[in-house]
N, CA, C and O of each residue as an XYZ file, in Angstrom:
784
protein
N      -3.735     19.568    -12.789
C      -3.420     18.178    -12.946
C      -4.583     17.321    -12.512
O      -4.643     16.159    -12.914
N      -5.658     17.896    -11.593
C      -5.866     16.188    -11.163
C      -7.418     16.812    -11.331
O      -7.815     17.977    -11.317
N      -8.030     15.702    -11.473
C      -9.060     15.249    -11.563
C     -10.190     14.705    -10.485
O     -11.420     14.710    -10.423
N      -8.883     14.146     -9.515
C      -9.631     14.631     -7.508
C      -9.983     15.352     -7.336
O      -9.102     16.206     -7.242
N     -11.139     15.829     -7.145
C     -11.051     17.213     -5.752
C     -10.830     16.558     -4.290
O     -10.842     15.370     -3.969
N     -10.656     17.532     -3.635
C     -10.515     17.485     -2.091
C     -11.446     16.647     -1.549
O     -12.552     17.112     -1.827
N     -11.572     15.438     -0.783
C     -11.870     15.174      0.481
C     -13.445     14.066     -0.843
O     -14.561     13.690     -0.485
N     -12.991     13.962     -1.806
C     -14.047     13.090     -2.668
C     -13.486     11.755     -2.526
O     -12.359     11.579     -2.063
N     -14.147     10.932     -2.863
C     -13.690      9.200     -2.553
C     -13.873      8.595     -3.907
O     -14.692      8.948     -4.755
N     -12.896      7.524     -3.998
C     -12.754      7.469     -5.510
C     -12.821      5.670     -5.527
O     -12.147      5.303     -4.565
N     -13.317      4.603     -6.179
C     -12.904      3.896     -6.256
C     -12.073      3.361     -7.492
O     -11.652      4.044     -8.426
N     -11.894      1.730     -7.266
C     -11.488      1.006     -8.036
C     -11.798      0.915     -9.164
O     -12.842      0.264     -9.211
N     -11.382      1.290    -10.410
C     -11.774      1.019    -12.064
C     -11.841     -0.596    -11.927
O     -12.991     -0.942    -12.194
N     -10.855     -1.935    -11.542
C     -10.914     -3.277    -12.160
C     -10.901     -4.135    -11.191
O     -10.982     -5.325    -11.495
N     -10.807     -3.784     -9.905
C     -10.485     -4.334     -9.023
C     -10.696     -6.106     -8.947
O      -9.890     -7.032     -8.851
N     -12.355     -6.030     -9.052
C     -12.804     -7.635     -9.087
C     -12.478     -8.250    -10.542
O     -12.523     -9.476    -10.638
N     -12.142     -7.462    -11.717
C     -11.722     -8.263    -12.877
C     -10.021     -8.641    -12.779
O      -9.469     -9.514    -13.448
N      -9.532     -7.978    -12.032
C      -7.993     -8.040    -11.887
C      -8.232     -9.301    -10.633
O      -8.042    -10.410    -11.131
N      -8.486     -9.345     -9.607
C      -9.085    -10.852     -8.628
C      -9.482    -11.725     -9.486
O      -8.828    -12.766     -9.555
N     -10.263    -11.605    -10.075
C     -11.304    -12.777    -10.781
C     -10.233    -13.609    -11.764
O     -10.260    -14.831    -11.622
N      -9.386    -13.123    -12.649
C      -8.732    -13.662    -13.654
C      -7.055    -13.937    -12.831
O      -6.218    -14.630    -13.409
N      -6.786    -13.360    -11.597
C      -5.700    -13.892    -11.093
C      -5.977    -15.687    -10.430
O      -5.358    -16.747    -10.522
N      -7.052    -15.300     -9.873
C      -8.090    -16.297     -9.195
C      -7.675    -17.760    -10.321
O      -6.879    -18.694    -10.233
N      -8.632    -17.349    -11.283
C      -8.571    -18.422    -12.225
C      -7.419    -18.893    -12.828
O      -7.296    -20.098    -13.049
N      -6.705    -18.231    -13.073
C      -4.875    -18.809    -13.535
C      -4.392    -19.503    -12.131
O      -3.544    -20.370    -12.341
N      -4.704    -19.341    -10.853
C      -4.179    -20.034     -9.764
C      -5.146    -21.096    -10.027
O      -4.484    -22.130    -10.115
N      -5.909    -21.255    -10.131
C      -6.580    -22.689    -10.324
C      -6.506    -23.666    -11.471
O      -6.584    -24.888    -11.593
N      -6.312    -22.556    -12.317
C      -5.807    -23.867    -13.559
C      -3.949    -24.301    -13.094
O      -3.484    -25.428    -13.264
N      -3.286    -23.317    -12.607
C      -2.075    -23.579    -12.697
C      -1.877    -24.971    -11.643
O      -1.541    -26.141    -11.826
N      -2.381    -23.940    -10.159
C      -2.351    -25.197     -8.809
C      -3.351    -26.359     -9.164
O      -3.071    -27.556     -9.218
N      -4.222    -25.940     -9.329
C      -5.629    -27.018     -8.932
C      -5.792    -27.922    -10.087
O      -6.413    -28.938     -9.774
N      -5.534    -27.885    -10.969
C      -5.300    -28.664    -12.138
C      -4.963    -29.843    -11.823
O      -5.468    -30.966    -11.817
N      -3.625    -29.160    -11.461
C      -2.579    -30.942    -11.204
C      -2.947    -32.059    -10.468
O      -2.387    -33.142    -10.639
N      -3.883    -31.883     -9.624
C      -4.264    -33.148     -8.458
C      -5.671    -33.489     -9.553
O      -6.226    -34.570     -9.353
N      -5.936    -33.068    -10.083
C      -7.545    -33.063    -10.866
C      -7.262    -34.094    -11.947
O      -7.796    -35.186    -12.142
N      -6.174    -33.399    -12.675
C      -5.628    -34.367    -13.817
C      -5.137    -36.065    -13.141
O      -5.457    -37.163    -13.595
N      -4.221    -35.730    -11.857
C      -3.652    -36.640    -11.825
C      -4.632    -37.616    -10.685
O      -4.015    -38.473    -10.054
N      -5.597    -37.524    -10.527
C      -6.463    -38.305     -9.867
C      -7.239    -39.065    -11.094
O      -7.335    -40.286    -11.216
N      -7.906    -37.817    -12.197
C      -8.855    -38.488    -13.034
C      -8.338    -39.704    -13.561
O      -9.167    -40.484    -14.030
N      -6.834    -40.106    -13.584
C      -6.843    -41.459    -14.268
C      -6.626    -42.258    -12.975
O      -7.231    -43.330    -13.012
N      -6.061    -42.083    -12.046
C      -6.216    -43.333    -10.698
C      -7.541    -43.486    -10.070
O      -7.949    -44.590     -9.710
N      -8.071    -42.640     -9.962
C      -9.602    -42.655     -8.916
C     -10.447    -42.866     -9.673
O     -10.375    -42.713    -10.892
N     -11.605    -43.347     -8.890
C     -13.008    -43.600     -9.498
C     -13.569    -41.935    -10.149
O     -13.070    -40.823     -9.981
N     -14.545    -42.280    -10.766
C     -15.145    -40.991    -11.337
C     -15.656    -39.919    -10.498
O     -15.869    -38.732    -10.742
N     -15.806    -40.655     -9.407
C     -16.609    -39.280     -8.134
C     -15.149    -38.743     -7.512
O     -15.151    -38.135     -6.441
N     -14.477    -38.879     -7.903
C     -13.469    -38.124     -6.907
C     -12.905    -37.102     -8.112
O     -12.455    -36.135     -7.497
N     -12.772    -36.936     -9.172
C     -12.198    -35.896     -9.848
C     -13.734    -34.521    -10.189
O     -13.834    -33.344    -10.534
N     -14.537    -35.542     -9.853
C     -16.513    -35.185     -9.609
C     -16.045    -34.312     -8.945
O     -15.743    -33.218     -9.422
N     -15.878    -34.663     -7.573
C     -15.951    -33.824     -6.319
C     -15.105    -32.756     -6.309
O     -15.687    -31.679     -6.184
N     -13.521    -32.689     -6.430
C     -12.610    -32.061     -6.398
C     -13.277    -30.542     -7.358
O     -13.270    -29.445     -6.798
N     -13.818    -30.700     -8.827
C     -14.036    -30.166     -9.579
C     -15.629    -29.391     -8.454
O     -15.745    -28.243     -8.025
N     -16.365    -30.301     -8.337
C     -17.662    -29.073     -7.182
C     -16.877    -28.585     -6.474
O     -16.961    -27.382     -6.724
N     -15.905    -28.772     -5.488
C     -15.402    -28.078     -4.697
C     -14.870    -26.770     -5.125
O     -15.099    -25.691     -4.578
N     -13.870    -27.059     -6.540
C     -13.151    -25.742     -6.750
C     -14.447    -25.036     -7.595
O     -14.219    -23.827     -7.558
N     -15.697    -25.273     -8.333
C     -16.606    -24.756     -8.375
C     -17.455    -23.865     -7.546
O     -17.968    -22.801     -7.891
N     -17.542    -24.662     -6.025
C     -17.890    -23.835     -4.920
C     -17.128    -22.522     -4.657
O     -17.741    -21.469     -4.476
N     -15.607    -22.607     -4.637
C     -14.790    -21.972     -4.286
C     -14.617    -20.736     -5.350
O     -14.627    -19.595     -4.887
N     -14.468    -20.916     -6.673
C     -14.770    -19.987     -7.611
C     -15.866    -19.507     -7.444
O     -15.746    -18.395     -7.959
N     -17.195    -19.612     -6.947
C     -17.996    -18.910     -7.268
C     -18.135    -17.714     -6.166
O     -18.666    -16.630     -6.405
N     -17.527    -18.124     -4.834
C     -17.260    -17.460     -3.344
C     -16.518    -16.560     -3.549
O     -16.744    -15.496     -2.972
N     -15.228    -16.691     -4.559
C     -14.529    -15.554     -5.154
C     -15.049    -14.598     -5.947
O     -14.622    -13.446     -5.861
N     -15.841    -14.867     -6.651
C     -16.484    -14.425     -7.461
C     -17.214    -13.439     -7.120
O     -16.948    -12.257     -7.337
N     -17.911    -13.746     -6.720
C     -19.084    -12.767     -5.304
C     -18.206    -11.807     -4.382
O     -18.442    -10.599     -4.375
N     -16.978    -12.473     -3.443
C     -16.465    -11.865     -3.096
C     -15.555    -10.896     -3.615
O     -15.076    -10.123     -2.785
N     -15.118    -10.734     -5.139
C     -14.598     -9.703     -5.765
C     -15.298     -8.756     -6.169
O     -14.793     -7.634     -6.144
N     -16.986     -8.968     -6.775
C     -16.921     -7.740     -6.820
C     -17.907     -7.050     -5.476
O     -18.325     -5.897     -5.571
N     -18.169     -7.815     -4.386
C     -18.541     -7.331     -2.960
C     -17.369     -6.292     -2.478
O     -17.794     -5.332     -1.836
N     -15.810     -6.350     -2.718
C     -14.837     -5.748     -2.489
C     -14.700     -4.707     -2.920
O     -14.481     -3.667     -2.300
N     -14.903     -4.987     -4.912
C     -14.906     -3.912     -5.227
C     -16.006     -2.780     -5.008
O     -15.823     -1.726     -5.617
N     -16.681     -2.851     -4.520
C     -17.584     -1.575     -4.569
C     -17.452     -1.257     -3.036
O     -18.488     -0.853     -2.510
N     -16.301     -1.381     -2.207
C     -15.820     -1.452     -0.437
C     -15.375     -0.211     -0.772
O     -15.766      0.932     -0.541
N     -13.588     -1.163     -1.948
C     -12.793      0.044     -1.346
C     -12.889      1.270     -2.389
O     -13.584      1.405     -3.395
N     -11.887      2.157     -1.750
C     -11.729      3.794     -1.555
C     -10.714      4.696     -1.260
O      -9.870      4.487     -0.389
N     -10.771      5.811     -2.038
C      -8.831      6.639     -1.669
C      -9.562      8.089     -1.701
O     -10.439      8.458     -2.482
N      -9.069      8.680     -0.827
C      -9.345     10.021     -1.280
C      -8.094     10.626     -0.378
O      -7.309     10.127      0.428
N      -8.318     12.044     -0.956
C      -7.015     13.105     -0.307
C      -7.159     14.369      0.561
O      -7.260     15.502      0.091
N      -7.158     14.117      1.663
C      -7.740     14.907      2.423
C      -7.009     16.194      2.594
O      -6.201     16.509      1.720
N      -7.203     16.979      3.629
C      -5.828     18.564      3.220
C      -4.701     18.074      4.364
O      -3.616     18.655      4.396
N      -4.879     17.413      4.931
C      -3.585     16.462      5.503
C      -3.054     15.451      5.743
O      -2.213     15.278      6.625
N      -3.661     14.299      4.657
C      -3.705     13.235      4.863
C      -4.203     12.276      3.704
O      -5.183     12.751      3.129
N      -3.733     10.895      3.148
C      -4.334     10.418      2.099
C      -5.261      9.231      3.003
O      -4.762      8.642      3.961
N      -6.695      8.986      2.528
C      -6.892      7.938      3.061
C      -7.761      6.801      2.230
O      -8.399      7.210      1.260
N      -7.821      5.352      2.572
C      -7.993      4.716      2.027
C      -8.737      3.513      2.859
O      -8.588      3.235      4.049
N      -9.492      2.947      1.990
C     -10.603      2.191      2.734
C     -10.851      0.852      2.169
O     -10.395      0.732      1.031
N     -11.434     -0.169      2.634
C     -12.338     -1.510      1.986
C     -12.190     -2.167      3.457
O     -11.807     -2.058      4.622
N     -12.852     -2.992      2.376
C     -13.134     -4.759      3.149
C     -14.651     -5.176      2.564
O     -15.427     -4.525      1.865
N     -14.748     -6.387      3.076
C     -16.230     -7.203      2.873
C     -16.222     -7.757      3.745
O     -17.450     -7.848      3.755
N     -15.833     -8.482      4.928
C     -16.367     -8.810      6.324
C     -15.425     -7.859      7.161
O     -15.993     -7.653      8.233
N     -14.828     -7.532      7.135
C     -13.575     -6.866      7.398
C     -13.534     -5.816      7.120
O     -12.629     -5.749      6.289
N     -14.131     -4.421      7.337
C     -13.874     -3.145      6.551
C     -12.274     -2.352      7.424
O     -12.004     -2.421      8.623
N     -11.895     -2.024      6.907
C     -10.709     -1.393      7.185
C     -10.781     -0.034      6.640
O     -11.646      0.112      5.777
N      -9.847      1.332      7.037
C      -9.951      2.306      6.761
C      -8.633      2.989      7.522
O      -8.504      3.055      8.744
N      -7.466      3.594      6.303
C      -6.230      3.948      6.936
C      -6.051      5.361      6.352
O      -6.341      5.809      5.243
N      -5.448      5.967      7.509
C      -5.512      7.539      7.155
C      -3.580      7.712      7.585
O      -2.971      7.284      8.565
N      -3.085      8.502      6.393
C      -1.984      8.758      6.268
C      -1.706      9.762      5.793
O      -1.887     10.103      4.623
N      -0.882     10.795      7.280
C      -0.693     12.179      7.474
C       0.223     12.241      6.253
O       0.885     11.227      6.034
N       0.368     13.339      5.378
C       1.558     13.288      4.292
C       2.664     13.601      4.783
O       3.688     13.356      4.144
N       2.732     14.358      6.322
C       4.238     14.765      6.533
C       5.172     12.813      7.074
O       6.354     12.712      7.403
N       4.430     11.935      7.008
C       4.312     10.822      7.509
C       4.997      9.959      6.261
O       5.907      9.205      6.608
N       4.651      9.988      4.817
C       4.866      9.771      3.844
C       6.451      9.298      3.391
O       7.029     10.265      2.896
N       6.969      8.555      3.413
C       8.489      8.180      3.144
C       9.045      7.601      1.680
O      10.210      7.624      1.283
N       7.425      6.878      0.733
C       7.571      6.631     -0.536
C       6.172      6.332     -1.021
O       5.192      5.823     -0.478
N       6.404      6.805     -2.195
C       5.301      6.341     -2.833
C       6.045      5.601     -4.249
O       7.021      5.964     -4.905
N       4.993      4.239     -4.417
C       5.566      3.604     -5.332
C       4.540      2.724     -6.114
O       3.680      2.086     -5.506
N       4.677      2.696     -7.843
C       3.732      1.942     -8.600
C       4.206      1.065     -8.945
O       5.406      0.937     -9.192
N       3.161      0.070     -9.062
C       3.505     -1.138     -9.326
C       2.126     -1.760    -10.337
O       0.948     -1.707     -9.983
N       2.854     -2.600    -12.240
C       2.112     -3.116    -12.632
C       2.700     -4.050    -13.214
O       3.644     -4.178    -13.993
N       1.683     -4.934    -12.492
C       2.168     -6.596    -12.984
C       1.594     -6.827    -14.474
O       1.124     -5.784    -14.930
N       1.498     -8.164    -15.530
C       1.163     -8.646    -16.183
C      -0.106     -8.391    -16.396
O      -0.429     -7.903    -17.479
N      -1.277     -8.726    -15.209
C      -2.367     -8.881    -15.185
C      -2.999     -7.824    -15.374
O      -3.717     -7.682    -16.364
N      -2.767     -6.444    -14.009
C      -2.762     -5.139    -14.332
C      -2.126     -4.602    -15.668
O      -2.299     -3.423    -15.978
N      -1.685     -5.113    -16.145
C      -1.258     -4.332    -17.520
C      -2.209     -4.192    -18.620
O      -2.514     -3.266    -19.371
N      -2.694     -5.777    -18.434
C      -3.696     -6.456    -19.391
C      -4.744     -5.398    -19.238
O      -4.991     -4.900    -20.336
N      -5.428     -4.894    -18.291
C      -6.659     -4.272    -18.059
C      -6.576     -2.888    -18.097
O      -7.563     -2.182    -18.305
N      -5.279     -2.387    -17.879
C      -4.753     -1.139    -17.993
C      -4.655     -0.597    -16.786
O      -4.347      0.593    -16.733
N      -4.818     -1.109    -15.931
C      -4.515     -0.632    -14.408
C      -3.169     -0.524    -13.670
O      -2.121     -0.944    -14.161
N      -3.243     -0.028    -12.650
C      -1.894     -0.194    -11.886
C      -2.232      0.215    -10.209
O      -3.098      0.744     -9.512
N      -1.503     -0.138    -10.164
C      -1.435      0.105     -8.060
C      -0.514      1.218     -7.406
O       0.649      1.208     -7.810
N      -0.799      2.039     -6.597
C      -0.125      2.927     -5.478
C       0.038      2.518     -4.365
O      -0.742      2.868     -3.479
N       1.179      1.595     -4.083
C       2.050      1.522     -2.366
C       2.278      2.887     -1.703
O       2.791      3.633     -2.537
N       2.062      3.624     -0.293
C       2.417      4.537      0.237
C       2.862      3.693      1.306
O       2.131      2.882      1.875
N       4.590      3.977      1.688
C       5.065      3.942      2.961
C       5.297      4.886      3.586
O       5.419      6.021      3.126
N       5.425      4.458      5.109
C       5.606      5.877      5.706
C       6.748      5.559      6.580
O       7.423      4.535      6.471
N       6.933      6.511      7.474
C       8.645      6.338      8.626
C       7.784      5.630      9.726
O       8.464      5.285     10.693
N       6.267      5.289      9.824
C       6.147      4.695     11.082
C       6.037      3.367     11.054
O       5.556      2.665     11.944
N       6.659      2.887      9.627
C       6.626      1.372      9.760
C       7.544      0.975      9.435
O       7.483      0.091      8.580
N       8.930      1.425      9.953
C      10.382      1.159     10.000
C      10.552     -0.579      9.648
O       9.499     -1.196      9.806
N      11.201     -1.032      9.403
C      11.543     -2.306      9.112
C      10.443     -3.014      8.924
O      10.228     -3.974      9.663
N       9.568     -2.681      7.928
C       8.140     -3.339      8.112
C       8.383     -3.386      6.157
O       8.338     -2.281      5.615
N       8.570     -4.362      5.430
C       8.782     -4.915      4.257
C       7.041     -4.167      2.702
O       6.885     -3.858      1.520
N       6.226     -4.312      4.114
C       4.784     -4.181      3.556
C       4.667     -2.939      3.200
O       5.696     -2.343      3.517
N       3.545     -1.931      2.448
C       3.383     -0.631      2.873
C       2.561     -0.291      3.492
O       2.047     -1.310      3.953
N       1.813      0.959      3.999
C       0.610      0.976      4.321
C      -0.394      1.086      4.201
O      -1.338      0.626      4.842
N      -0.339      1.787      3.262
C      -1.478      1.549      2.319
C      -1.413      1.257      0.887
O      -0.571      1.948      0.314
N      -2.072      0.409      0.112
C      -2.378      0.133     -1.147
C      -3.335      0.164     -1.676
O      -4.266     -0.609     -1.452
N      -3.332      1.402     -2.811
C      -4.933      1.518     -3.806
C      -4.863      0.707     -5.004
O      -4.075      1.223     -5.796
N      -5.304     -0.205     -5.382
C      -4.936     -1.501     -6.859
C      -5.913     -1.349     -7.600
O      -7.089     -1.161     -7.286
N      -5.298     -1.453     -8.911
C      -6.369     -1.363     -9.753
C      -7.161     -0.235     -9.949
O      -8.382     -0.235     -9.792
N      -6.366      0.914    -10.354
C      -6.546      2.322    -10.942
C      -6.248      2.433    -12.169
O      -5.305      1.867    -12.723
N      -7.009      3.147    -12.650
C      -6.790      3.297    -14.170
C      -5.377      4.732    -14.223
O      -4.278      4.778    -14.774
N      -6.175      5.748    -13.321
C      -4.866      6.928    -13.470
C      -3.695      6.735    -11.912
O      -3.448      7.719    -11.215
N      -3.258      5.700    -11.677
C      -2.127      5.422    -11.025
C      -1.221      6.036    -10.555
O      -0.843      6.280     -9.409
N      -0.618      6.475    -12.359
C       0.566      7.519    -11.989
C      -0.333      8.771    -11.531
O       0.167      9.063    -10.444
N      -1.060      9.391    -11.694
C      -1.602     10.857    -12.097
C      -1.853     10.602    -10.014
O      -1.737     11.656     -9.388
N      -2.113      9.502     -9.278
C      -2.233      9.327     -7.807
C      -1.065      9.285     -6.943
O      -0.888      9.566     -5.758
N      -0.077      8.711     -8.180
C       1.172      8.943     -7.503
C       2.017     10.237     -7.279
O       2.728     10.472     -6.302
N       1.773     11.152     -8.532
C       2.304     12.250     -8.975
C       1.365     13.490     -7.874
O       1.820     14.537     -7.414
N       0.365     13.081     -7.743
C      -0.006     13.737     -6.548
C      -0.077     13.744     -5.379
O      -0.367     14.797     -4.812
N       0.224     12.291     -4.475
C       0.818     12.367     -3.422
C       2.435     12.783     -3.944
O       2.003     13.852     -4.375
N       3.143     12.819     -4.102
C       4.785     13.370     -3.576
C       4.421     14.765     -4.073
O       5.067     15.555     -3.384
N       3.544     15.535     -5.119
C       3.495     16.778     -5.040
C       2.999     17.483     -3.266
O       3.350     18.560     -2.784
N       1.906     16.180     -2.505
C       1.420     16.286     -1.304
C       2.657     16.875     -0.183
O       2.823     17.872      0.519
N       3.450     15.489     -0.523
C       4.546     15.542      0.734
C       5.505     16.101      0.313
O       6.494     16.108      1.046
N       5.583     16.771     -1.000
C       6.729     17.747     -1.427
C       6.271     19.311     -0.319
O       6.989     20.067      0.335
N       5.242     19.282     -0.470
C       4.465     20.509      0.047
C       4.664     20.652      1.449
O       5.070     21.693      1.966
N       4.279     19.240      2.285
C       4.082     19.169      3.521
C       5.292     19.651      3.886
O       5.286     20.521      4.757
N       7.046     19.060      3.128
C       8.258     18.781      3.645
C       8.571     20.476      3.869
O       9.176     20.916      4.846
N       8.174     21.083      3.057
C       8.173     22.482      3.074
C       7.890     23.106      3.775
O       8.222     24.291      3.751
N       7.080     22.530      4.802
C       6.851     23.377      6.114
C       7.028     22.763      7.053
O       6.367     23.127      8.026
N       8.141     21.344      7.285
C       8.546     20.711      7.870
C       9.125     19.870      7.939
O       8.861     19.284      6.889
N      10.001     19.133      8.601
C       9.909     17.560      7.946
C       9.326     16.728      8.229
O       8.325     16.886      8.927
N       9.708     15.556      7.814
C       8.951     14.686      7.609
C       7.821     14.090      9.129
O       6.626     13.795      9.098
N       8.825     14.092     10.369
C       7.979     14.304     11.797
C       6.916     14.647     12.056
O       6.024     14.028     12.636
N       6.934     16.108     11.462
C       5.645     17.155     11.448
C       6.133     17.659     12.164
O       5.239     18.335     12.675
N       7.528     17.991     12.950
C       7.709     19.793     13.914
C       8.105     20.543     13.219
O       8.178     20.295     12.016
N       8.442     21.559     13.670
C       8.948     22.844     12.653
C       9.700     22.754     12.073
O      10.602     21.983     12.404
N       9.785     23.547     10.761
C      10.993     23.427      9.955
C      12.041     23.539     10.528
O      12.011     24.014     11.663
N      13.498     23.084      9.859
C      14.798     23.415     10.294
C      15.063     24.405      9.798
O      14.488     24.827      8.796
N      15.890     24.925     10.327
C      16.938     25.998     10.277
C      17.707     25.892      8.979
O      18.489     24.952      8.835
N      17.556     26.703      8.117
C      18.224     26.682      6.970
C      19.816     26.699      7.450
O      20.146     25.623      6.952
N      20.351     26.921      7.731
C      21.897     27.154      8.184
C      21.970     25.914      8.450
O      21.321     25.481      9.402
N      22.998     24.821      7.460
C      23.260     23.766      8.179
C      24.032     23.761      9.103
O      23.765     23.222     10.177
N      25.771     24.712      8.703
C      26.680     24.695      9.694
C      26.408     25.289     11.160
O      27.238     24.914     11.988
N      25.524     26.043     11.583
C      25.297     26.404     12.601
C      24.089     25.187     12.923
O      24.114     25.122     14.152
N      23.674     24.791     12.728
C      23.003     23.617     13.245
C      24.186     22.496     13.890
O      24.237     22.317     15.107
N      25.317     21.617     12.742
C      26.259     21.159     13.193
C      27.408     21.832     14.660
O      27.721     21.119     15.613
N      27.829     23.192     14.508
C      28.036     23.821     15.375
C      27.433     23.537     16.846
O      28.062     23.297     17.876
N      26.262     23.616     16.687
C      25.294     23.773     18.099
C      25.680     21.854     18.102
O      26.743     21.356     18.475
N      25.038     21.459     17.824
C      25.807     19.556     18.120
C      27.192     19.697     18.570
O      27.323     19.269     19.717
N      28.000     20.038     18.183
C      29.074     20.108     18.235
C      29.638     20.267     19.926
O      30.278     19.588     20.729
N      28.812     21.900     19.869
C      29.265     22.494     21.131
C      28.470     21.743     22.256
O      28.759     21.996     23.426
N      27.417     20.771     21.949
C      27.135     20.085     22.918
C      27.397     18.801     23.449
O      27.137     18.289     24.537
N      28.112     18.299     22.185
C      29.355     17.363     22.683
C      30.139     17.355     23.417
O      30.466     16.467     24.205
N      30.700     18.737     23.186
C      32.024     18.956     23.930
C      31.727     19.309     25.503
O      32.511     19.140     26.437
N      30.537     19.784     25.558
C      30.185     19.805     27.476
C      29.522     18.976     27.848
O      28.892     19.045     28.904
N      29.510     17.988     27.059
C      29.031     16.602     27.902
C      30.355     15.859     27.965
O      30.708     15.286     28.996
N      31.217     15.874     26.658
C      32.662     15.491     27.114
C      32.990     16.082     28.581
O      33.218     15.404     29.583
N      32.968     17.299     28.504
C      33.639     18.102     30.016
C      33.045     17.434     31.271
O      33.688     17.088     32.261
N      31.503     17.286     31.048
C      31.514     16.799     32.226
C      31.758     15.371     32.522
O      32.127     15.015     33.641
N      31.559     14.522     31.523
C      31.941     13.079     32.045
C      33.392     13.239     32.272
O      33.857     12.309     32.931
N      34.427     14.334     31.848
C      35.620     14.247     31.401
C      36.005     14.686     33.456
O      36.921     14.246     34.152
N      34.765     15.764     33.879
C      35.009     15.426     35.551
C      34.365     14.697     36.329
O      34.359     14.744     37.559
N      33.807     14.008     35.649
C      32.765     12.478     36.726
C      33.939     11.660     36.978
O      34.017     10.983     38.003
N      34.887     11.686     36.072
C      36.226     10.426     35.640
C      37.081     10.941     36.993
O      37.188     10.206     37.975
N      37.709     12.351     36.936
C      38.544     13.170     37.589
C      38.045     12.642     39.132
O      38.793     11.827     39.671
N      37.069     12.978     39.722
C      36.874     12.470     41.039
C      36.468     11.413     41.383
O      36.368     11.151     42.581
């Protein structure tokens, strides 16, 4: 299946063209409206200015997308997926697969347009945490990243769960059993903490 090897680093196919053209639809959509609706009340230097400003600001994006894109990074290590960027900010997150709780793709409009898509990995150590932990955006083979992490943590679960201690005990009912019987002598004894 894959086209990874081990422990290689892969980047972004669109990254700064998928930024760059989200970028610009937020500015015609937001930035428009005060632009339009000044040019007929204000003097001529103020729809001037507004327009250098978001000029300045587009071009900072600009630079800064594809400074990003050539940051980040995913690769798959033999216990772990990890993933990297930044441009003032470098960041770099390593995620054990027995750690792994979902993996999930996601392609918007924009990503569609370019042919890309994104990999969310959550894990159990960010319990009530809405975000994931890591995100690779703007991949051309997406699924083929997704389909190989859960083949990852299909593997890992197999020699454990998800924690990372030893496997369980195939026998469920004797697992329940043993709970069971240790209920009942903690019943006994609170049942003589009560008694005296």
């Amino acid at each position: 299946m894959s086209t990874h090897s081990e422990s290689e680093w892969f980047g972004s196919d669109a990254v700064a063209a998928v930024y760059r053209v989200q970028f610009l639809l937020l500015i015609l959509f937001v930035a428009a409206i005060p632009v339009v609706g000044t040019a007929f009340a204000a003097p001529w230097y103020v729809p001037a200015a507004v327009a250098a400003v978001a000029f300045v600001v587009l071009a900072l994006v600009w630079w800064w997308a594809g400074a990003y894109e050539r940051t980040v990074g995913y690769r798959f290590g033999r216990d772990e997926f990890e993933a990297r960027g930044g441009v003032f900010f470098r960041s770099k997150s390593t995620v054990p697969y027995a750690r792994i709780t979902n993996v999930e793709t996601k392609q918007g409009p924009v990503l569609r347009y370019f042919g890309v898509g994104s990999v969310a990995v959550q894990t159990a150590g960010r319990s009530g945490q809405t975000t994931p932990e890591v995100t690779v955006s703007a991949i051309t083979d997406y699924e083929e990243v997704r389909d190989r992490l859960v083949e990852r943590v299909r593997a890992e679960r197999g020699a454990g769960d998800a924690t990372g201690s030893e496997p369980r005990p195939s026998g469920g009912d004797a697992t329940l059993d043993d709970v069971l019987a240790e209920l009942e002598r903690i019943r006994g004894v609170l049942d003589d903490r009560d008694g005296e």
